[in-house]
C-alpha positions in Angstrom: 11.1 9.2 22.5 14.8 10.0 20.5 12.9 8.6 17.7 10.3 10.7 17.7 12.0 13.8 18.0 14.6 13.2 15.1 11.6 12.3 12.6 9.4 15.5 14.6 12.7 17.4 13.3 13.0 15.9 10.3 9.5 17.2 9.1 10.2 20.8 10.3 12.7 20.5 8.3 10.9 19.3 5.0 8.7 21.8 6.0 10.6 24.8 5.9 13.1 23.8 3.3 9.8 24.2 1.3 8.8 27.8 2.2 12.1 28.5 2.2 13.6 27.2 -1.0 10.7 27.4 -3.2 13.0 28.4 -6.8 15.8 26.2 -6.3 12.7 23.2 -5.4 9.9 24.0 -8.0 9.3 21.4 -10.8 7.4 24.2 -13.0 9.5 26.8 -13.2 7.7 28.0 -16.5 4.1 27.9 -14.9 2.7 30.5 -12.7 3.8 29.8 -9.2 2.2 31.0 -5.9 3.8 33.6 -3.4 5.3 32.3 -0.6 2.6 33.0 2.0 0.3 30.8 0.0 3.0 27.9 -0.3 3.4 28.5 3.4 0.0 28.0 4.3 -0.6 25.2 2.3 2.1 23.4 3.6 1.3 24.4 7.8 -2.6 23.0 6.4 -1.1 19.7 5.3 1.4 19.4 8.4 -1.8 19.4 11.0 -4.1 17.8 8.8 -1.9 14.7 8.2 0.5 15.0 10.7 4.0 15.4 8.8 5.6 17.3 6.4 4.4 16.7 2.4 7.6 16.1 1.2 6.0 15.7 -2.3 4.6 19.2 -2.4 6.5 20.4 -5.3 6.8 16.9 -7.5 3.4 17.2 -7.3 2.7 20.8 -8.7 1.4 21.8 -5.4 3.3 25.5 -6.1 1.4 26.2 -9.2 -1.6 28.8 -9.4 -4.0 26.9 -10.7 -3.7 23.6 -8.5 -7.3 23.4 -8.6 -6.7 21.2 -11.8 -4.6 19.0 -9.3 -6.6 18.2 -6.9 -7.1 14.6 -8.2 -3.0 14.7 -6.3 -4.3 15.6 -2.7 -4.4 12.1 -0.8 -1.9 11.4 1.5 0.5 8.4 1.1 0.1 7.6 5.0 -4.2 7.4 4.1 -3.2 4.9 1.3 -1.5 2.8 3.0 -4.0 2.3 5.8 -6.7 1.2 2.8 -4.3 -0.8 0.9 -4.0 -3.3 4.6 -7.5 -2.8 5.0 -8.7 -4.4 1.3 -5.7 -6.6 2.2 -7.6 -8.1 5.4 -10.7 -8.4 3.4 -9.3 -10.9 0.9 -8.0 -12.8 3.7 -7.9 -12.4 7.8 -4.9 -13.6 7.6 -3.0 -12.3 4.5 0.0 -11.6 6.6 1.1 -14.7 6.9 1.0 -14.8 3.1 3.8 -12.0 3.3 6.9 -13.8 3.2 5.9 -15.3 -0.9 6.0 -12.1 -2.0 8.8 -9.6 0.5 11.5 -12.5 0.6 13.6 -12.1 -2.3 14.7 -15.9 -2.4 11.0 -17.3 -1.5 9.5 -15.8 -4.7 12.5 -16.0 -7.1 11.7 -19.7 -6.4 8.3 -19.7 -6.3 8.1 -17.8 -9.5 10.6 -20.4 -11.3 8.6 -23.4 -9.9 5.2 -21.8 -11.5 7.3 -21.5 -14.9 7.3 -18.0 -15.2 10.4 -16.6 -16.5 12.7 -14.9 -13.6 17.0 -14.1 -13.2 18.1 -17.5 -12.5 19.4 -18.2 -9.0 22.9 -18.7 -8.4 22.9 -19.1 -4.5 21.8 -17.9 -1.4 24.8 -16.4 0.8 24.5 -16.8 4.0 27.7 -14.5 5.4 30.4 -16.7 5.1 28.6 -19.8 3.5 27.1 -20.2 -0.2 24.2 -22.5 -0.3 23.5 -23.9 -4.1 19.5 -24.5 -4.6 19.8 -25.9 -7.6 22.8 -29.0 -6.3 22.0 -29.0 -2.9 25.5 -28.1 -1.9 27.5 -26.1 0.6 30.2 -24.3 0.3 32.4 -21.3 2.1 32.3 -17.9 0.2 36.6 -18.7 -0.7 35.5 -22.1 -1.8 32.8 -21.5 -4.4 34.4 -18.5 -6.0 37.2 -21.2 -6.5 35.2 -23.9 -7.4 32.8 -22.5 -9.1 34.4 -19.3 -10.7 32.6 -19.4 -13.7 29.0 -19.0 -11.8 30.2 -15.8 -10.4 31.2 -14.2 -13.8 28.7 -11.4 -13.8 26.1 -11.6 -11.3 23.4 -9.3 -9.1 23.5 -9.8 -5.1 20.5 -8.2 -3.4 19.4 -8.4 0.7 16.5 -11.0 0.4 14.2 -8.8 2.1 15.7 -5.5 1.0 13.6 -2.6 -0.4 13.9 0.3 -3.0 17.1 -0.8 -4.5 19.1 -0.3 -1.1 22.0 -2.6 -0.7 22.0 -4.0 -4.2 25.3 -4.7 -6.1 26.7 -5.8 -9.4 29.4 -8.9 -8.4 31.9 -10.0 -11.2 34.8 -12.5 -11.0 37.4 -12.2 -13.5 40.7 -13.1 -13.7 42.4 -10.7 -12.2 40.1 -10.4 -9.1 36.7 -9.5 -7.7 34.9 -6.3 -8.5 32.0 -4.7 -7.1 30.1 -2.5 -9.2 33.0 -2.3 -11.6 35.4 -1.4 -8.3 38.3 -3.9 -7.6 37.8 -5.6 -4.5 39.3 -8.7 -3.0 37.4 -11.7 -0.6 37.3 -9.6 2.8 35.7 -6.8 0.9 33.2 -9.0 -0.7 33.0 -10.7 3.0 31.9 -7.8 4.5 29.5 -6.6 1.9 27.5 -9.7 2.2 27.9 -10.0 6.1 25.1 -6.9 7.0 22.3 -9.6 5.0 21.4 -12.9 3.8 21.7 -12.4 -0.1 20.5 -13.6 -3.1 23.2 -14.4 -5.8 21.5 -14.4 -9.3 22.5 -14.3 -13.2 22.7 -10.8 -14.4 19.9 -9.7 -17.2 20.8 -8.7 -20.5 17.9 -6.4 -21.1 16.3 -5.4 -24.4 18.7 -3.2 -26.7 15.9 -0.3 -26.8 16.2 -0.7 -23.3 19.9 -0.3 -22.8 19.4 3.0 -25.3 17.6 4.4 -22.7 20.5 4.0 -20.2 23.1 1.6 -20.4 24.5 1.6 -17.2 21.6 0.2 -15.4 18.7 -2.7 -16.1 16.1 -0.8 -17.1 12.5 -2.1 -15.7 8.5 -1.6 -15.5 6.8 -0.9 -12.2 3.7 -2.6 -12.4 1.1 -2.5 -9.8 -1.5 -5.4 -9.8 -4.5 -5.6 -7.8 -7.4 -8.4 -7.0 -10.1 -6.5 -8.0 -13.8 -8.0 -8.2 -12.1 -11.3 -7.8 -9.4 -11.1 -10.7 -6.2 -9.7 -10.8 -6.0 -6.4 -12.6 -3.7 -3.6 -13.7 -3.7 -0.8 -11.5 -0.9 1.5 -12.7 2.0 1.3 -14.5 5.5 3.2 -14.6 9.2 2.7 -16.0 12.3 3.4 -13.9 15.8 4.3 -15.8 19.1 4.4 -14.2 21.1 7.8 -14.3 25.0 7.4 -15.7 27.0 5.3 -13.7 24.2 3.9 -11.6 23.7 -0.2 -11.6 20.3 0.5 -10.2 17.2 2.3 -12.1 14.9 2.7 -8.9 13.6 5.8 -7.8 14.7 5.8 -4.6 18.5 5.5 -5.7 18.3 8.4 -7.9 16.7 6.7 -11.2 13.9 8.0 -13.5 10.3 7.7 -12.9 8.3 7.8 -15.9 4.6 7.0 -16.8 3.6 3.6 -19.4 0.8 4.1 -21.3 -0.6 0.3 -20.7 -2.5 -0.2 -23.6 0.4 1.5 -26.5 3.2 0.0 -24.6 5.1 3.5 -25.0 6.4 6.4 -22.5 4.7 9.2 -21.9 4.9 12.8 -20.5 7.8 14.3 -18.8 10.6 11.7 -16.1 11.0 12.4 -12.4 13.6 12.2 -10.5 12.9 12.8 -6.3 13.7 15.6 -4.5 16.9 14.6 -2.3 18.5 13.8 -6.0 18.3 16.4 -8.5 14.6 16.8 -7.9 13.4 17.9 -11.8 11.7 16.7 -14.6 12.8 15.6 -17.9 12.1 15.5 -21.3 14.7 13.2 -22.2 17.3 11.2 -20.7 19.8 13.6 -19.5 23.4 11.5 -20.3 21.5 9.6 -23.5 19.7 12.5 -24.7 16.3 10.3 -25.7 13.5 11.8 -25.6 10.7 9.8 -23.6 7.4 10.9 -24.9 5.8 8.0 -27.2 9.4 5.9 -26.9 8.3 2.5 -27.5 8.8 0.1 -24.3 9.3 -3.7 -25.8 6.9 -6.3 -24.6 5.2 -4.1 -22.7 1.6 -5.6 -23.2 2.6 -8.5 -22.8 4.5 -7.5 -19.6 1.2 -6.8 -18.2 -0.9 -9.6 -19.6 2.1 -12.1 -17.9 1.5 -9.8 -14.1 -2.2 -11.0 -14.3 -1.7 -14.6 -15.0 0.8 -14.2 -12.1 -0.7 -12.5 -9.7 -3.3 -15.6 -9.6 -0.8 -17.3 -8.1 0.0 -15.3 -5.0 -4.3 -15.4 -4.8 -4.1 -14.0 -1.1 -1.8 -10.9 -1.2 -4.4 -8.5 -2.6 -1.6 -5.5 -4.3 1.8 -6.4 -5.9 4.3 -3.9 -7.3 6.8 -6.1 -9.9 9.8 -4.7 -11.0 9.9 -6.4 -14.5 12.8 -5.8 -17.4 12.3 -6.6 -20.8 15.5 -9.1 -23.0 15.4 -10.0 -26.6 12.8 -12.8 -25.9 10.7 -11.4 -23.8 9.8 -9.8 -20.0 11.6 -11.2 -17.0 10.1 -10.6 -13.5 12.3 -9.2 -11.6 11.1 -9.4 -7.8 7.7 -8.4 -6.5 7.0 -5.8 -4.1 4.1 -6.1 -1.5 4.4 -2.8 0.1 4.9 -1.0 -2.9 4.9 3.1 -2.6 1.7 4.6 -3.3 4.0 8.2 -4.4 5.2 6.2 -7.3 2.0 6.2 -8.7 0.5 9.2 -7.3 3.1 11.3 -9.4 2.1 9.0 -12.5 -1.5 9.4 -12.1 -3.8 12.1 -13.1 -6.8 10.9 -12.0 -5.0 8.9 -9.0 -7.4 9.5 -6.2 -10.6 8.6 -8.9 -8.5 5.4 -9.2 -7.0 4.6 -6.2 -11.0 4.6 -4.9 -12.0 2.5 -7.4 -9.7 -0.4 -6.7 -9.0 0.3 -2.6 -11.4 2.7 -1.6 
């Protein structure tokens, strides 16, 4: 019941902060905007017709007079999600069990190598206070492999095997003068406790693409790409790129990053980036610590990013949607991880025509 309440609250909330604080939230401040009775009634209509707070109102364009134009945006995420397990169940009545291939960081990493397709190499699996090596077979305590095996650890990416949307991910580097932590000194307790709250996956660090890196430096740089089984192949559904802010070792949107649309078939940016709401909630023409501008920028491999998701996907034959985080490097892309209960917002704010779409492949 405390449950309830908070989140009841936490929509009230959403809900007037967007009546409220229409200038400070607006996305469009250059387009004709409605008055504030007409962005309070649309948002009172949304509450009781799905039940919470659209939290995406303004992202969206919802403020703007002539959201008529829009209307291709009004599906709710909630509504999605409900068809997405539904086509999921009609591939397979029992797709769930499927799950784990895809949501456990460490299953797929392996499953992906053992299938050949090109992914960070795995360092180890750290469970608390003990380091299990995949590759050796060996076991070792955290203050034992980092002494041992020093060199492994060098420069390195631990992430909660069954995390999601970049929370808990770190950068881990052992030098000689001690541990560091997303370039913070640290020593073994500190390192201890970040890895107690999880079993994580130790893997080699990318070096992505130098077009990349000029995007944003700071962070690995990576497509979304969301494939589907779709008339019994795998196909592209919809396609974004996420960039890292300045100082950030993560590019996902939900740590801050930059959502911004890939044109499939050019293999370049296009249209304005998004950041979300709770972070400085705006779009951008260009990266605002690199300064480049993200219309028609040229994304490396792209094509072939997407051509490699298909002949993937046909692997994982019974999970019916899969969101891969994918960077880019000199030769070629890497797959990242893959996402089964990828956010249907992501794309919504990508896609014109998302609703014509979204039909088409889940409806």
């Amino acid at each position: 019941m405390n449950s309830l309440i908070l989140l009841f609250k936490k929509h009230v909330r959403i809900l007037i902060s967007n009546v409220l604080d229409s200038e400070k939230l607006t996305y469009y401040p250059e387009a004709q905007r409605k008055g504030v009775f007409r962005i309070l009634l649309d948002n009172l209509l949304w509450f009781f017709r799905f039940g919470h707070a659209n939290e995406y109102y303004y992202i969206l364009g919802f403020d703007r007079i002539d959201h008529r134009q829009y209307e291709q945006k009004f599906i709710n995420g909630r509504t999605c999600k409900k068809w997405l397990r539904r086509r999921k169940l009609q591939l397979h009545p029992d797709a769930d069990s499927y799950d784990v291939l895809v949501h456990d960081k460490f299953v797929a990493s392996r499953y992906l190598q053992a299938n050949g397709f090109p992914t960070p190499k795995t360092i180890a699996l750290a469970c608390r206070n003990t380091l299990l090596f995949p590759e050796s077979g060996e076991e070792h305590s955290l203050e034992e492999a980092l002494d041992q095996k020093k060199s492994l650890f060098s420069d390195c990416i631990c992430k909660p095997v069954t995390g999601y949307c970049g929370i808990g991910i770190f950068r881990l580097c052992v030098r000689e003068d001690g541990l560091y932590i997303d370039e913070r000194k640290t020593d073994l307790s500190g390192l201890r406790e970040r890895l107690s709250d999880s079993l994580y996956l130790i893997e080699e660090r990318i070096i992505q693409h130098e077009r990349m890196a000029i995007l944003n430096p700071d962070s690995v740089n990576t497509i979304r790409l969301v494939t589907c089984i779709h008339q019994g192949h795998a196909t592209p559904f919809s396609a974004g790129v996420r960039i890292g802010v300045a100082g950030k070792v993560t590019d996902n949107w939900h740590t801050g990053g930059i959502l911004i649309r890939l044109n499939m078939e050019k293999g370049c940016l296009e249209g304005y980036g998004y950041t979300l709401p709770e972070f400085s909630g705006n779009k951008f023409d260009r990266h605002p610590a690199t300064g480049v501008a993200f219309d028609g920028y040229e994304i490396p491999y792209a094509r072939e990013a997407v051509q490699l998701a298909i002949q993937l996907h046909q692997y994982f034959y019974f999970t019916h949607a899969i969101g891969w985080d994918i960077a880019l490097t000199a030769n070629g892309p890497v797959f990242i991880e893959a996402n089964q209960g990828w956010d249907p917002y992501v794309h919504l704010v990508l896609e014109d025509r998302f609703k014509e779409k979204f039909h088409k492949f889940f409806g």
